[in-house]
C-alpha positions as CSV (number, residue, x, y, z in Angstrom):
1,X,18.6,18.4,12.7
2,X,21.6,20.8,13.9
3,X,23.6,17.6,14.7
4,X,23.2,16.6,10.7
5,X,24.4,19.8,9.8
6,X,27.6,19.7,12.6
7,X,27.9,16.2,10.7
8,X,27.4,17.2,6.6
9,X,29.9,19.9,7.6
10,X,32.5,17.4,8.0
11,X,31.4,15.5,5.3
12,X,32.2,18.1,2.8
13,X,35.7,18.7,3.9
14,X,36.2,15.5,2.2
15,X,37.3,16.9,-1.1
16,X,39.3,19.4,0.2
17,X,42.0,17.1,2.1
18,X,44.6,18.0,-0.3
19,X,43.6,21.7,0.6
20,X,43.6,21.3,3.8
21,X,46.2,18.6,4.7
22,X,49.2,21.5,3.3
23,X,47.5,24.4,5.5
24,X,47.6,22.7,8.3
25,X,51.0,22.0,8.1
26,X,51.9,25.6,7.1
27,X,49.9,26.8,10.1
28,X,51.4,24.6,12.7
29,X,55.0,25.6,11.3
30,X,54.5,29.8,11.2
31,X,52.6,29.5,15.0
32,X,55.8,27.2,16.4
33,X,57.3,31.2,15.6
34,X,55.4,33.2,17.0
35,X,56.0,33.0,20.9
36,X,60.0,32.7,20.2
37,X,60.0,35.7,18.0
38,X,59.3,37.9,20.8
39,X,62.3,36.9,22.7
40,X,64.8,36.5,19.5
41,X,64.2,39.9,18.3
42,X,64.5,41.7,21.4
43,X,67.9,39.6,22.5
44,X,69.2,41.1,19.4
45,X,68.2,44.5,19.5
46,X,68.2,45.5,23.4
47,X,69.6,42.8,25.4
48,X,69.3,44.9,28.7
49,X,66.0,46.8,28.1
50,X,63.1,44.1,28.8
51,X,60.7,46.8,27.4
52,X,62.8,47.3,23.9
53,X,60.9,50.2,22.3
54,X,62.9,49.0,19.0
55,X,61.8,46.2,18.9
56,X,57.2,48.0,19.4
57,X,58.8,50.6,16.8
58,X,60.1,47.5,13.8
59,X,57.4,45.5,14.2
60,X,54.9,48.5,13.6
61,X,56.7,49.7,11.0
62,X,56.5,46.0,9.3
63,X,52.3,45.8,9.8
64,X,52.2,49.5,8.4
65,X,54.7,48.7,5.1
66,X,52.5,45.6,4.8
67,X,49.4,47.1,5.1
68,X,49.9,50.1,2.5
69,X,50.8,47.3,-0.3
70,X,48.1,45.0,0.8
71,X,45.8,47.3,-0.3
72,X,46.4,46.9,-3.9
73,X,48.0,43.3,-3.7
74,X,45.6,41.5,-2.1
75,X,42.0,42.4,-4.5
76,X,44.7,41.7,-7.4
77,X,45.6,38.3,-5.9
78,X,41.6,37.9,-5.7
79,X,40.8,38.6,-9.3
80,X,44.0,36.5,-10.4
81,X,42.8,33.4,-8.3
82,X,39.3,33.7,-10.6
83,X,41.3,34.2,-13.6
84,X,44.1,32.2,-13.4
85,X,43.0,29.6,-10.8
86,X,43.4,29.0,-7.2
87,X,46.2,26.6,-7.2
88,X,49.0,28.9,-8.7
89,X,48.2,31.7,-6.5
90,X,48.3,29.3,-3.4
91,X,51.3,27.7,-4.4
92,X,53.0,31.3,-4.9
93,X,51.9,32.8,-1.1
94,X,52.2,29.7,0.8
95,X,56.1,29.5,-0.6
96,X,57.0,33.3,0.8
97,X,57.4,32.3,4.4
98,X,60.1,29.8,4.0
99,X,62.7,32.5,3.1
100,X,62.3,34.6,6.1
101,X,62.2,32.3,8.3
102,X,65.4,29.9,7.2
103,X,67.7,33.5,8.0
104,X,67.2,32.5,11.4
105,X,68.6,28.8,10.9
106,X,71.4,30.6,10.2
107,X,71.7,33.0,12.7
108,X,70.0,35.6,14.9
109,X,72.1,38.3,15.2
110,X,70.9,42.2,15.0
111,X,71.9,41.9,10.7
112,X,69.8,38.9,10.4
113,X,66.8,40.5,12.2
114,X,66.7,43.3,10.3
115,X,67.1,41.4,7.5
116,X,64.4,38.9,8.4
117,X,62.1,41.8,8.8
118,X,62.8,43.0,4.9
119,X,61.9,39.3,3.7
120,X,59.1,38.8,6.3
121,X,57.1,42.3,5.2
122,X,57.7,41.0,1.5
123,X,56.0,37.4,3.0
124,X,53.2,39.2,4.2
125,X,52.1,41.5,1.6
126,X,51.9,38.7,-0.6
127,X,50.5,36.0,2.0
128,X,49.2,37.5,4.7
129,X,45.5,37.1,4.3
130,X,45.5,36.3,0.8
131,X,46.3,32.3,1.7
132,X,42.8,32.4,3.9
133,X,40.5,34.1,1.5
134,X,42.0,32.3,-1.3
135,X,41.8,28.9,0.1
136,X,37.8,29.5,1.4
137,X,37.2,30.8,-2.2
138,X,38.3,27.3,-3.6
139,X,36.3,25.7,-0.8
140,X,33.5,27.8,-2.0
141,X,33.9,26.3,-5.7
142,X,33.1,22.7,-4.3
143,X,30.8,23.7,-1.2
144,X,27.2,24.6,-1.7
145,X,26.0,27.8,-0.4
146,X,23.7,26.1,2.7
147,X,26.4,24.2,4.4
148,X,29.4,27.1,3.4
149,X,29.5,28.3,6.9
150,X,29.7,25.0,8.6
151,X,32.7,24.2,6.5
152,X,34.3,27.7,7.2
153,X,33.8,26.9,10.8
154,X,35.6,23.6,10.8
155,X,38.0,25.2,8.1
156,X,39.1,28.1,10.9
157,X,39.1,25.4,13.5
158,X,41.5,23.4,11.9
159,X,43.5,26.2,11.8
160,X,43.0,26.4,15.2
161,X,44.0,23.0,16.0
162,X,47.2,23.7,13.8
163,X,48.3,25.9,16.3
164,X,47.8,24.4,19.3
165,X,50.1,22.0,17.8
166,X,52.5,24.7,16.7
167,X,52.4,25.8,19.8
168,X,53.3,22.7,21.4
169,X,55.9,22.1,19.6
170,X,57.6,25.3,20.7
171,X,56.8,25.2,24.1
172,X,58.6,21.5,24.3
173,X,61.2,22.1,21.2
174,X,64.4,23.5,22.5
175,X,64.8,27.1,20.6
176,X,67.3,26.3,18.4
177,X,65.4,23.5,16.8
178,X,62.8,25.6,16.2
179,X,63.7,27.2,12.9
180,X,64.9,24.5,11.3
181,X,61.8,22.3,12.3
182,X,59.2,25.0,10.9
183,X,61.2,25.4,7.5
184,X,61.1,22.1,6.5
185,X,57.6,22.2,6.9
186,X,56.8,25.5,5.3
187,X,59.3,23.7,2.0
188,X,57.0,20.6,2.6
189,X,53.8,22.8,1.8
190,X,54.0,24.1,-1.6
191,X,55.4,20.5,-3.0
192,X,52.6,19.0,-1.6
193,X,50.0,21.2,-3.2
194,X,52.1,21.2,-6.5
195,X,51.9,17.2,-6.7
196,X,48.6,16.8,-5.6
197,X,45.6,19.9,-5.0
198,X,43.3,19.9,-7.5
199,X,42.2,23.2,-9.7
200,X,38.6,24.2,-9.4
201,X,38.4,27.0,-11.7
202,X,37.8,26.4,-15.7
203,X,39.9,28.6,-17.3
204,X,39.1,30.4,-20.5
205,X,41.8,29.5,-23.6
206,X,43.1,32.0,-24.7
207,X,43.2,33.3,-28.4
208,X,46.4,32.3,-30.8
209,X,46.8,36.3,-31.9
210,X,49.0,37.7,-28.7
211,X,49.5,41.0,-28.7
212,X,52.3,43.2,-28.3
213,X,54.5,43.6,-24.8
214,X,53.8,47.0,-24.5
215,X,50.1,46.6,-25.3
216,X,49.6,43.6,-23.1
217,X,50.7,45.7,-20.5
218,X,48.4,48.3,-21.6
219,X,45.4,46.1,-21.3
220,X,46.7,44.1,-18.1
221,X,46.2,47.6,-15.9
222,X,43.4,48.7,-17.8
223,X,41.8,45.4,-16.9
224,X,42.9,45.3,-13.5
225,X,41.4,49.1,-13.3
226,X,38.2,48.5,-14.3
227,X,37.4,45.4,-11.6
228,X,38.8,46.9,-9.0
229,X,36.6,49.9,-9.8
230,X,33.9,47.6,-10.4
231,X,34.6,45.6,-7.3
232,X,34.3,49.1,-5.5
233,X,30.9,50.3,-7.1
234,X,29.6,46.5,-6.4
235,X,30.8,46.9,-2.5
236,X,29.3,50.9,-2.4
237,X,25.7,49.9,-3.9
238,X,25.4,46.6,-1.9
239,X,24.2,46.9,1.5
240,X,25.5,43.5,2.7
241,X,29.1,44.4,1.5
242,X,29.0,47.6,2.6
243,X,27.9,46.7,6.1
244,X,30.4,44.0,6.3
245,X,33.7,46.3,5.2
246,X,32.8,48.8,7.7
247,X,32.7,46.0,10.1
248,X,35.6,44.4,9.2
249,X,37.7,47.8,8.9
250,X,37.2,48.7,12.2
251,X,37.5,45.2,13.9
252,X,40.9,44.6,12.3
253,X,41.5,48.4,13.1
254,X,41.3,47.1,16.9
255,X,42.7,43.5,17.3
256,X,45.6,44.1,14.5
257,X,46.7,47.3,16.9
258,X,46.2,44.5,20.2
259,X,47.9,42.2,18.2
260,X,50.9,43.7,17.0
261,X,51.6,44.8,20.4
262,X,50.4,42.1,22.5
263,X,53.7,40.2,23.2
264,X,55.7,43.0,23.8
265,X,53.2,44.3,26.7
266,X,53.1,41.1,28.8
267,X,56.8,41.0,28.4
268,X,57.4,44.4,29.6
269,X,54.4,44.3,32.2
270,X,54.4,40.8,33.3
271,X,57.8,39.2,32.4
272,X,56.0,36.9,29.8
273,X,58.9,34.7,28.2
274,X,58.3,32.0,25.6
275,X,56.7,29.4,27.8
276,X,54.0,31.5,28.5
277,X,53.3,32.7,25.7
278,X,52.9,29.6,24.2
279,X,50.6,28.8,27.1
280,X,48.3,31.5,26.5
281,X,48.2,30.8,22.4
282,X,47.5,26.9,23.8
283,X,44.6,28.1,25.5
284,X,43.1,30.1,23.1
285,X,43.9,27.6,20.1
286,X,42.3,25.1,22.5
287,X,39.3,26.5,22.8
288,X,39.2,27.9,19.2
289,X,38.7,24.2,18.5
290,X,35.9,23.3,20.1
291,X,33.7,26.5,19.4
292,X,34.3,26.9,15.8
293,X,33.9,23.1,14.9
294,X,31.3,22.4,17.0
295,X,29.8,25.4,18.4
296,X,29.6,27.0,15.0
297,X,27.8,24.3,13.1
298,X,25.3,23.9,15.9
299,X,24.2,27.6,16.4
300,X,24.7,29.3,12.6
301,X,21.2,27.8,11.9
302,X,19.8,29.0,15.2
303,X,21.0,32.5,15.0
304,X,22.7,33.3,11.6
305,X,26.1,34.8,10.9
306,X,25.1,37.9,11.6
307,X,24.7,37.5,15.3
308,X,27.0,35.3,15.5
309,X,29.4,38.4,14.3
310,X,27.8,40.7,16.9
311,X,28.7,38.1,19.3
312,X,32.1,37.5,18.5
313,X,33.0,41.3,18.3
314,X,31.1,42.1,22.1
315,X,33.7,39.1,23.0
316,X,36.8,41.0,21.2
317,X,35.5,43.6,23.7
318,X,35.8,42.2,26.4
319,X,39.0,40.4,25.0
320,X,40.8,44.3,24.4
321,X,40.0,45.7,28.1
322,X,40.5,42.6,30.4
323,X,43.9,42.8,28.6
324,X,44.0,47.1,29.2
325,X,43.4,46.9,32.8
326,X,45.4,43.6,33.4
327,X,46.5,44.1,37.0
328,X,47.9,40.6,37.3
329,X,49.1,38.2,35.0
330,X,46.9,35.5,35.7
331,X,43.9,38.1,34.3
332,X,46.1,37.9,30.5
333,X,44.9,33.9,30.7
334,X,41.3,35.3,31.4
335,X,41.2,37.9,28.9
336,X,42.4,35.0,26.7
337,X,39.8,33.0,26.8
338,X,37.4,36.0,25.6
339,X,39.1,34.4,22.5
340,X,38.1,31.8,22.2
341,X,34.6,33.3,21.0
342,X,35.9,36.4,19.7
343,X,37.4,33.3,16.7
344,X,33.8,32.8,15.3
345,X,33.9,36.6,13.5
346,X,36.2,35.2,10.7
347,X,33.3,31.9,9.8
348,X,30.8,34.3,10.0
349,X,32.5,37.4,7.7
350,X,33.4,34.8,4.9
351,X,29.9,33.2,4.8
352,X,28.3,36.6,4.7
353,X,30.5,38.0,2.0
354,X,30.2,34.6,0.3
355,X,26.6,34.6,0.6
356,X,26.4,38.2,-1.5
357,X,28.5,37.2,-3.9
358,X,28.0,35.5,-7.2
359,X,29.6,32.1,-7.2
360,X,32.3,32.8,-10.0
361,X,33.4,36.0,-8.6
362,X,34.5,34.8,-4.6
363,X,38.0,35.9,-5.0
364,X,37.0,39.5,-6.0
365,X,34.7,40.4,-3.3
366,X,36.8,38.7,-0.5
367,X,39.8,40.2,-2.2
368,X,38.1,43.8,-1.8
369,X,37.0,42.9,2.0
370,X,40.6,41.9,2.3
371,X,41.9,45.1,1.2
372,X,39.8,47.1,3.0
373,X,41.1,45.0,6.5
374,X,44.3,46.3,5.2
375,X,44.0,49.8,5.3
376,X,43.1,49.0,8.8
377,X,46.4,46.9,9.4
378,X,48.4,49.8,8.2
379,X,46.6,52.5,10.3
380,X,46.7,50.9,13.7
381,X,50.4,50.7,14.3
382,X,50.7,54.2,14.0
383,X,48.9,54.9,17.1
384,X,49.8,51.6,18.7
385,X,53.2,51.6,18.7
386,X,54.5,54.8,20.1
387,X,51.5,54.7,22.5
388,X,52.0,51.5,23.6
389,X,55.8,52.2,24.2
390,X,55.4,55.6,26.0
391,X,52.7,53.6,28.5
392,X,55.0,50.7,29.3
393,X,58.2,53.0,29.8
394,X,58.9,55.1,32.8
395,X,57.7,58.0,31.3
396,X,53.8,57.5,31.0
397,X,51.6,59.9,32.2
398,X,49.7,57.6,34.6
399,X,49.7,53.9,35.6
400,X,48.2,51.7,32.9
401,X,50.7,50.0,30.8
402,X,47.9,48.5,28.7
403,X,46.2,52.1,27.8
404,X,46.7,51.8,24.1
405,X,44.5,48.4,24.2
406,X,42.0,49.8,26.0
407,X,41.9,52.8,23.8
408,X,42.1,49.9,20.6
409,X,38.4,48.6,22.3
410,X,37.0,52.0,21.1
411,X,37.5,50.8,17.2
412,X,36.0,47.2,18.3
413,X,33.1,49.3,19.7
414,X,32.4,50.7,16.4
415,X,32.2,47.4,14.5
416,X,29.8,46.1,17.0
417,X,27.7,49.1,16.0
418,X,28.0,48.2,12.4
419,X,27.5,44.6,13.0
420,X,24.3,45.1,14.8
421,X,23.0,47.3,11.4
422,X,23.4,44.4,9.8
423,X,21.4,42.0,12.1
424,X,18.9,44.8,11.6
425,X,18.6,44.4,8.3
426,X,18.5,40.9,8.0
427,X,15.6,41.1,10.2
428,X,13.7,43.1,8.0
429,X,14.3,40.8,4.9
430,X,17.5,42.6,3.1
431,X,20.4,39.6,3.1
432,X,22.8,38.3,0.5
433,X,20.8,37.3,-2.7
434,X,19.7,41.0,-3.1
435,X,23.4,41.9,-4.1
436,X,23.4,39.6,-7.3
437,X,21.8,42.5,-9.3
438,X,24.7,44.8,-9.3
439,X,26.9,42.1,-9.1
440,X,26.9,40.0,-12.2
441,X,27.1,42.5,-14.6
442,X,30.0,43.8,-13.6
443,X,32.2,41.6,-12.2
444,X,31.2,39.1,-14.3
445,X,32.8,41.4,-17.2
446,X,35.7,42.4,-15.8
């Protein structure tokens, strides 16, 4: 029985190839990056200081700019992808990243970084989640609700896969090919989609009386207003959705803050250089495979999302202090591998936000969820960054360069809380279906 689900689940990816196919590609060429950036950035900025406090400082600064205009941008980009149709929107945040990344074919100097910081925070707030959520929400137009988190599972796992092979490719690619490699495939991406991904929303024609600039304006934020008020009064009144942003606030709250600091750390505590970087993302993306595509599928029916979430937070846990109190660096491959379970919390947050939401309004509830991650992406970098670059100087207070993880593990700590409210209520009966109520007449009106 479970192996027919594993198998229906790959099955259904069938009409998404076109989907799929371009992501992949887009994935493998932004992770081929993301172990050189490390070392680029810091060249440039403070050649003789391996712990380069500039370097912590810019990149927090980026994930806080990001995450203040992600708060608005991404629920808009939601209600525009069931509005105006998933295709446009994908083809307009999948192009960002090619801009910010072809200033480094050109040169990596300290002008060009700061420079490819300015185009990279205007990527993100347009791309940086919204891709994801936008491209399950067109899966969830063809996918029917049973098998939906199966196919998110093998949907995350191919992004998985894609970066194992980015990955590869940058640990075997000399650095200066780099670049130039990953933006002809991020150029490759959108022309793909453009030529051959098929929309899956009906739009509504529109009237031949058009109103005036000024009043189209007018009605555009008035319109835009009253979902994302609805959207918010739809979240607040639903206990599923409610649940789920308080979990998902506080576990992006944590792994964003690891995350954004993460690099810099086993640089400045272990020596970490591009190679092993790229080692430690290979074993994590390696291992991302095999539990989200098959693990997944084969458990979700035994279990259910929900503790499937609390099961992936505990391992984000674990994940946060093993990385804290590293006191070697073969304990950073270790904590690693805490990953590789810690991966199944994204499958599981789509299919329960998908499962308490209406099927023509997908876009607007992740959208909202996505938002609400973003307030947390903004947040965390104001604590992480200065307190990850007073620990890992020579100034800290006491030995543990890793403090501001282990302090990060407190917000994961809280979202397992939540999580487990949720597996509570399921167990007494309250799940998904019960949100349609206060759902459709809103939403469906906005």
């Amino acid at each position: 029985m479970h192996y027919s689900a594993w198998k229906s689940g790959i099955g259904e990816l069938r009409p998404l190839v076109h989907l799929l196919l371009p992501l992949c590609v887009h994935w493998i060429s932004e992770e081929m990056t993301v172990s050189v950036i490390v070392d680029v950035v810091s060249n440039a900025l403070c050649p003789a200081n391996p712990t380069c406090p500039q370097a912590i400082y810019l990149n927090g600064t980026e994930q806080t700019v990001v995450g203040i205009f992600k708060m608005v941008v991404l629920p808009l980009l939601g209600q525009l992808a069931d509005e105006y149709g998933r295709k446009p929107l994908l083809l307009l945040t999948i192009s960002t990243s090619i801009f910010p990344f072809a200033l480094f074919v050109w040169d990596q100097s300290k002008g060009y970084v700061y420079a490819y910081y300015v185009l990279r925070t205007i990527s993100k707030i347009l791309s940086q989640g919204s891709i994801f959520f936008i491209s399950v929400s067109y899966a969830a137009d063809i996918v029917h609700e049973s098998r939906r988190a199966a196919v998110f599972g093998w949907i995350t796992g191919l992004c998985s896969a894609s970066h194992v092979v980015g990955n590869l490719l940058a640990r075997f690619l000399p650095e200066k090919y780099i670049f130039s490699v990953s933006v002809v495939l991020l150029i490759f991406c959108p022309v793909y989609m453009y030529f051959f991904l098929v929309e899956t929303v009906e739009l509504v024609p529109k009237g031949d009386g058009e109103p005036g600039c000024l009043s189209k304006t007018i009605n555009v934020l008035n319109k835009r207003f009253r979902t994302m008020r609805d959207a918010a009064y739809i979240v607040i009144h639903s206990p599923t959705l409610r649940s789920i942003s308080y979990v998902s606030f506080f576990l992006e709250l944590g792994m964003s803050g690891i995350t954004s600091v993460l690099m810099f750390y086993l640089k400045a505590a272990f020596g970490f250089d591009k190679n092993q970087n790229s080692e430690i993302l290979m074993l994590v993306g390696i291992g991302s495979i095999f539990s989200q595509m098959l693990v997944l599928p084969l458990i979700n029916p035994l279990i259910g999302e929900e503790a499937i979430l609390c099961m992936a937070i505990l391992a984000s846990i674990a994940y946060a202090l093993f990385y804290g109190f590293a006191w070697a660096a073969w304990v950073a491959y270790l904590s690693a591998s805490f990953k590789i379970i810690y991966v199944l919390a994204r499958p599981a947050i789509y299919a329960i936000v998908s499962k308490a939401s209406s099927s023509t309004n997908q876009g607007k509830a992740r959208g909202f969820v996505a938002g609400v991650e973003s307030i947390a992406s903004l947040l965390s970098p104001l604590v992480m960054s200065p307190l990850t670059s007073w620990f890992i100087s020579e100034d800290a207070p006491f030995n543990c360069k890793g403090f501001s993880i282990v302090c990060a593990s407190l917000c994961l700590v809280v979202s397992l809380w939540h999580g487990c409210c949720l597996v509570k209520a399921r167990g007494h009966g309250s799940h998904g279906k019960e949100d349609d109520d206060p759902e459709t007449p809103l939403l469906s009106n906005a």
